[in-house]
C-alpha positions in Angstrom: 150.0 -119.9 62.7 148.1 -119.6 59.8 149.8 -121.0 56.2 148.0 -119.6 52.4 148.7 -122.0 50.2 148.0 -120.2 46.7 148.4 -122.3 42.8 150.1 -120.4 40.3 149.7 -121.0 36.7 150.6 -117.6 34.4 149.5 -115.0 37.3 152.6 -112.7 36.9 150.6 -109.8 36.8 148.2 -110.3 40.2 150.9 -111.6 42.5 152.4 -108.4 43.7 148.8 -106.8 44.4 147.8 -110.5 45.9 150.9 -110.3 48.5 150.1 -106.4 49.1 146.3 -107.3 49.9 147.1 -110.3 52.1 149.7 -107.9 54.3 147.1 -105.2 54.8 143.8 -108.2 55.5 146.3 -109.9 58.1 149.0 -108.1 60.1 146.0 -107.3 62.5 144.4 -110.6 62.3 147.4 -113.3 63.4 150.4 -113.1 64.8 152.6 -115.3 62.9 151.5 -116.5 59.4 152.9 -117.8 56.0 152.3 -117.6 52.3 153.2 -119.9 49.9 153.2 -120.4 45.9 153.4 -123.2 43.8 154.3 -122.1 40.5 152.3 -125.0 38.6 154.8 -125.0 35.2 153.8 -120.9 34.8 155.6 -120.4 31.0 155.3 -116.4 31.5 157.3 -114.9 34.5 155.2 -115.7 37.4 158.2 -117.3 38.8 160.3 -114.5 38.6 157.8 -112.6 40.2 157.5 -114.7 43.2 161.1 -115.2 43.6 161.5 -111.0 44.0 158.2 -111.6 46.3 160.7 -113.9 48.9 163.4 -112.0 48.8 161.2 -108.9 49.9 158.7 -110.4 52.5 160.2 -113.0 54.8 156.7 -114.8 54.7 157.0 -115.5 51.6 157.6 -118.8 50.1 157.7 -120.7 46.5 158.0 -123.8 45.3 158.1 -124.4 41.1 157.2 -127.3 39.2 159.2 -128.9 36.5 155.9 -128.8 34.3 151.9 -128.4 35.2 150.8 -130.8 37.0 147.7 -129.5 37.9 146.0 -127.7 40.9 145.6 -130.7 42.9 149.2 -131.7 42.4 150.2 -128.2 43.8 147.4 -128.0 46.5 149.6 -131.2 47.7 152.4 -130.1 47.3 151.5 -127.0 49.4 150.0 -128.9 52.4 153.1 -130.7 52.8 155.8 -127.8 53.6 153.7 -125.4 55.6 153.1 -125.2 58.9 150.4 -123.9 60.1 147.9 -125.3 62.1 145.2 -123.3 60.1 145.3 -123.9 56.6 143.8 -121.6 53.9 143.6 -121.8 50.1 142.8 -119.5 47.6 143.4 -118.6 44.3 146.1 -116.0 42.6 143.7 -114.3 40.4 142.6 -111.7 43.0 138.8 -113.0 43.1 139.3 -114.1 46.4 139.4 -111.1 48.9 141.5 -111.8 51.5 139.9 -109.8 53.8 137.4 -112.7 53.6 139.9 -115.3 55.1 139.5 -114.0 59.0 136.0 -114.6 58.7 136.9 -118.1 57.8 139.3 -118.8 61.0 136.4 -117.4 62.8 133.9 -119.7 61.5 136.5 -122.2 61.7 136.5 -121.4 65.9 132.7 -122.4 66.2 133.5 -126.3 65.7 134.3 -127.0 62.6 137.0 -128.4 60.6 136.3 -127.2 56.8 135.0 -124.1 56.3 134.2 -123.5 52.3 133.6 -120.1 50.7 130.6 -119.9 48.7 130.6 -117.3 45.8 126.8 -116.0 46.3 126.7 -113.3 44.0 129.5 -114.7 41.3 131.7 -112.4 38.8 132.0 -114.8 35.9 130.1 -115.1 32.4 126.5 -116.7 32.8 127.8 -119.5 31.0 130.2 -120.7 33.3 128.3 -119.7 36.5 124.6 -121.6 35.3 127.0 -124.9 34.6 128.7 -124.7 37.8 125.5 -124.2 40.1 124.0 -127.4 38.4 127.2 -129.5 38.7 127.2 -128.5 42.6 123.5 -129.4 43.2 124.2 -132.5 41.9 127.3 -133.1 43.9 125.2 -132.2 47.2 122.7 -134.7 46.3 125.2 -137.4 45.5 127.1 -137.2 48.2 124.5 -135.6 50.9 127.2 -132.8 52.0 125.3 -129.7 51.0 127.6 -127.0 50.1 126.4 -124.1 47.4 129.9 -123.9 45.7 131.7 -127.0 45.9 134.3 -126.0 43.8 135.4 -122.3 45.4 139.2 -122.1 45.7 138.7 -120.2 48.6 139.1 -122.8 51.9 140.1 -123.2 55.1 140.9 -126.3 56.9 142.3 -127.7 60.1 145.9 -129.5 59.9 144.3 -132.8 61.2 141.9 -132.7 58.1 145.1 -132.3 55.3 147.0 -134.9 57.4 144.1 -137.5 56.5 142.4 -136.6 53.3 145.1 -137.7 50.2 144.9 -135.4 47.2 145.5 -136.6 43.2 143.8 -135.9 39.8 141.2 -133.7 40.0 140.1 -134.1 43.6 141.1 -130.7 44.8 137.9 -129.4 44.6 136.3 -132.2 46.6 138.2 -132.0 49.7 135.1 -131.3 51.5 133.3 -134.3 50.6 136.2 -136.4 51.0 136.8 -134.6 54.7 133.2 -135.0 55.6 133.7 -138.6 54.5 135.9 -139.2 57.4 133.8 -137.8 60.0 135.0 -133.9 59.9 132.6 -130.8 60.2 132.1 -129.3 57.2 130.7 -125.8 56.7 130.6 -123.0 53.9 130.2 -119.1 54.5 129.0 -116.6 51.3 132.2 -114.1 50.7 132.6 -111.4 48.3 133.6 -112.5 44.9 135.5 -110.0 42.7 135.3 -109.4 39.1 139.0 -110.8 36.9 141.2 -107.9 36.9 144.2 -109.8 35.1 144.4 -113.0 32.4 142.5 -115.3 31.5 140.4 -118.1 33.3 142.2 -121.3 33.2 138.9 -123.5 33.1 137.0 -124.7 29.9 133.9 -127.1 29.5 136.7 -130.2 29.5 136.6 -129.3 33.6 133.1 -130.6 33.9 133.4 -133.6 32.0 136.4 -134.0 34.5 134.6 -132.6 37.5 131.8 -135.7 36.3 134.0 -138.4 36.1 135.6 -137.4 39.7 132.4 -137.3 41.1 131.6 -140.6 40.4 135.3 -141.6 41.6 134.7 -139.4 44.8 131.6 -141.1 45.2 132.3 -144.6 45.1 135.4 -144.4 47.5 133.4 -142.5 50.1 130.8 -144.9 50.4 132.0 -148.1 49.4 135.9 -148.1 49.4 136.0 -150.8 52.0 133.3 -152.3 50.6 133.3 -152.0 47.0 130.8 -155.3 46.5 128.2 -153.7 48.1 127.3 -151.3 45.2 128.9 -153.7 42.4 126.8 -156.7 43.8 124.0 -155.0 44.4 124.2 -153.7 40.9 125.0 -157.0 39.3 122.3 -159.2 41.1 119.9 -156.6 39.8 120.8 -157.1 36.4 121.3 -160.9 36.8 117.8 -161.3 38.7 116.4 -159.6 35.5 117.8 -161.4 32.7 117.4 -164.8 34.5 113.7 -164.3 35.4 113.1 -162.9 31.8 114.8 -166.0 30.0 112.2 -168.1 33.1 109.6 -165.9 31.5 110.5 -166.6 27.1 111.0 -170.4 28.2 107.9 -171.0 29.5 106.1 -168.9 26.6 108.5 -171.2 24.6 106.9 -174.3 26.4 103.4 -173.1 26.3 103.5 -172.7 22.5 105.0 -176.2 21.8 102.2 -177.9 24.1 99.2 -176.1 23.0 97.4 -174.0 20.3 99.3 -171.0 20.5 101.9 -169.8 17.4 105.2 -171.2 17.6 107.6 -168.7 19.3 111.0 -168.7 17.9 112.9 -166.8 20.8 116.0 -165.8 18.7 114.1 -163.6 16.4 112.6 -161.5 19.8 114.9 -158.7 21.0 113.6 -159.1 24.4 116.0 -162.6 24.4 119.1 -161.7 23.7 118.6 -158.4 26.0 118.0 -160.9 29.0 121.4 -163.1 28.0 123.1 -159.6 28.0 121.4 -158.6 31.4 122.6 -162.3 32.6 126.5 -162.0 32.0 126.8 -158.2 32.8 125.3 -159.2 36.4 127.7 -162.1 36.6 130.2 -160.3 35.7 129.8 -157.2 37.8 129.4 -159.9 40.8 133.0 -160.8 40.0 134.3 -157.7 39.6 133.4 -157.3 43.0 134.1 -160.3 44.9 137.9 -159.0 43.0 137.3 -155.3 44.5 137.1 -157.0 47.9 140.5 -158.9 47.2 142.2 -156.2 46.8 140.4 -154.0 49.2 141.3 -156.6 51.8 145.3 -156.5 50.5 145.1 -153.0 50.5 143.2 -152.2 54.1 145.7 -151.9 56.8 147.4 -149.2 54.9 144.8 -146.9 55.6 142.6 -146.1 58.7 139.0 -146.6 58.0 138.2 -144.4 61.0 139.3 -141.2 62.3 139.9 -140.1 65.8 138.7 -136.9 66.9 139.5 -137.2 70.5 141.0 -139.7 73.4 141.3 -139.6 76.9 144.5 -139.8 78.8 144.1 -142.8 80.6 144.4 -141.3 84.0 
């Protein structure tokens, strides 16, 4: 069965043509399959619209929030109540064509476990497309999974992939990374983007100062969760090695100058000296930092697999 898992924030207007769409892309497609909203705190009457939605299509599902929480928080919230074994996201504004989503499952079939839509030709203002392709080059290189539009809401996954990858904050839009992090294949496939018909978009410059910040949080856990001294110790003997061999360096000019005929050098009037001591106690300091990452990586570790099976055999 395939499940649509679709975030709702003030989208009264595009739900009835969304649900309309989705019947006529997939009644031929699949045999069984399931939508379901997650009214994310909506404050028009997107709820009321997707409560007359159930009551008219038994596939039809909803779920409201007390209050927004966010589209990770709903994506979550999604995963956990439906049932399929195919998973697909997308979002409610109709940009998404759902006529896209078979070619997903199909792509999907050749061996992988993610498959990601990538906007090629994008319907959205220059400046918020010119931002976004920058921010996703720069994820790729960061994280070496090399995807042209991280941040599509278009998606499909595998159940096994949702059962292992936890979502909070702003991670919604890194589930690929995070997937391909635990050994899943990742892919992406260039769909048909369509222009707004309805509202507003819901995403400001504030996303990519978000979107940063998650990257480096995205980052650090999937390559040095389980090992968090690795990157702070590296970092911090750096900065120690430099500050101690440049004080080495100022106390032997110090030396020199006392012994022979050189000008006195007063070190506490050079910048360079008080540069080192700071260079000395942030290494130190990110060394312990570490060596406490590791404590409480190591409280923390059986709680969570740091492997993931793909297959077994049956022993027979």
């Amino acid at each position: 069965m395939w499940s649509i898992v679709v975030p709702v924030f003030n989208e009264q207007d595009s739900l009835r043509e969304l649900v309309s769409q989705l019947q006529l892309a997939l009644d031929s497609q699949v045999d069984r399959f399931e939508l379901l909203f997650i009214d994310d705190g909506s404050s028009d009457d997107s709820w009321s619209v997707i409560q007359e939605l159930a009551a008219g299509h038994e596939w039809v599902r909803g779920i409201k929030f007390r209050r927004n929480f966010g589209k990770a928080a709903a994506l979550a919230a999604g995963f956990d109540v439906v049932q399929g074994n195919i998973i697909i996201t997308m979002d409610a504004d109709l940009q998404d064509d759902p006529l896209e989503i078979p070619k997903l499952v199909a792509k999907l079939d050749q061996g992988y476990d993610v498959v990601s839509g990538w906007k090629k030709v994008r319907q959205d203002p220059w400046h918020k497309v010119w931002p976004s392709r920058i921010f996703n080059r720069m994820i790729s290189w960061l994280t070496q999974v090399d995807l042209h539009d991280h941040n599509c809401g278009l998606k499909a996954y595998r159940r096994q992939v949702l059962d292992e990858v936890q979502l909070y904050g702003e991670m919604h839009r890194f589930v690929p990374v995070l997937a391909a992090a635990r050994g899943f294949k990742v892919s992406e496939l260039a769909i048909q983007h369509k222009p707004r018909a309805y509202g507003s978009s819901k995403y400001g410059f504030e996303r990519f100062i978000k979107g940063f910040l998650d990257l480096l949080t995205v980052y650090f856990l999937t390559g040095f969760k389980n090992r968090p001294q690795h990157l702070l110790g590296t970092v911090g003997l750096a900065s120690f090695a430099i500050g101690f061999l440049g004080l080495c360096v100022l106390a032997a000019l110090w030396v020199i100058s006392r012994l022979g005929d050189m000008p006195d050098v007063h070190l506490h009037e050079k910048a360079i000296f008080y540069f080192c001591i700071l260079a000395l106690l942030f290494g130190a300091q990110l060394i312990s930092l570490g060596f406490l990452a590791e404590l409480i990586t190591a409280q923390n570790r059986p709680a969570s697999r740091p492997y993931s099976i793909e297959a077994e055999t049956d022993g027979n």
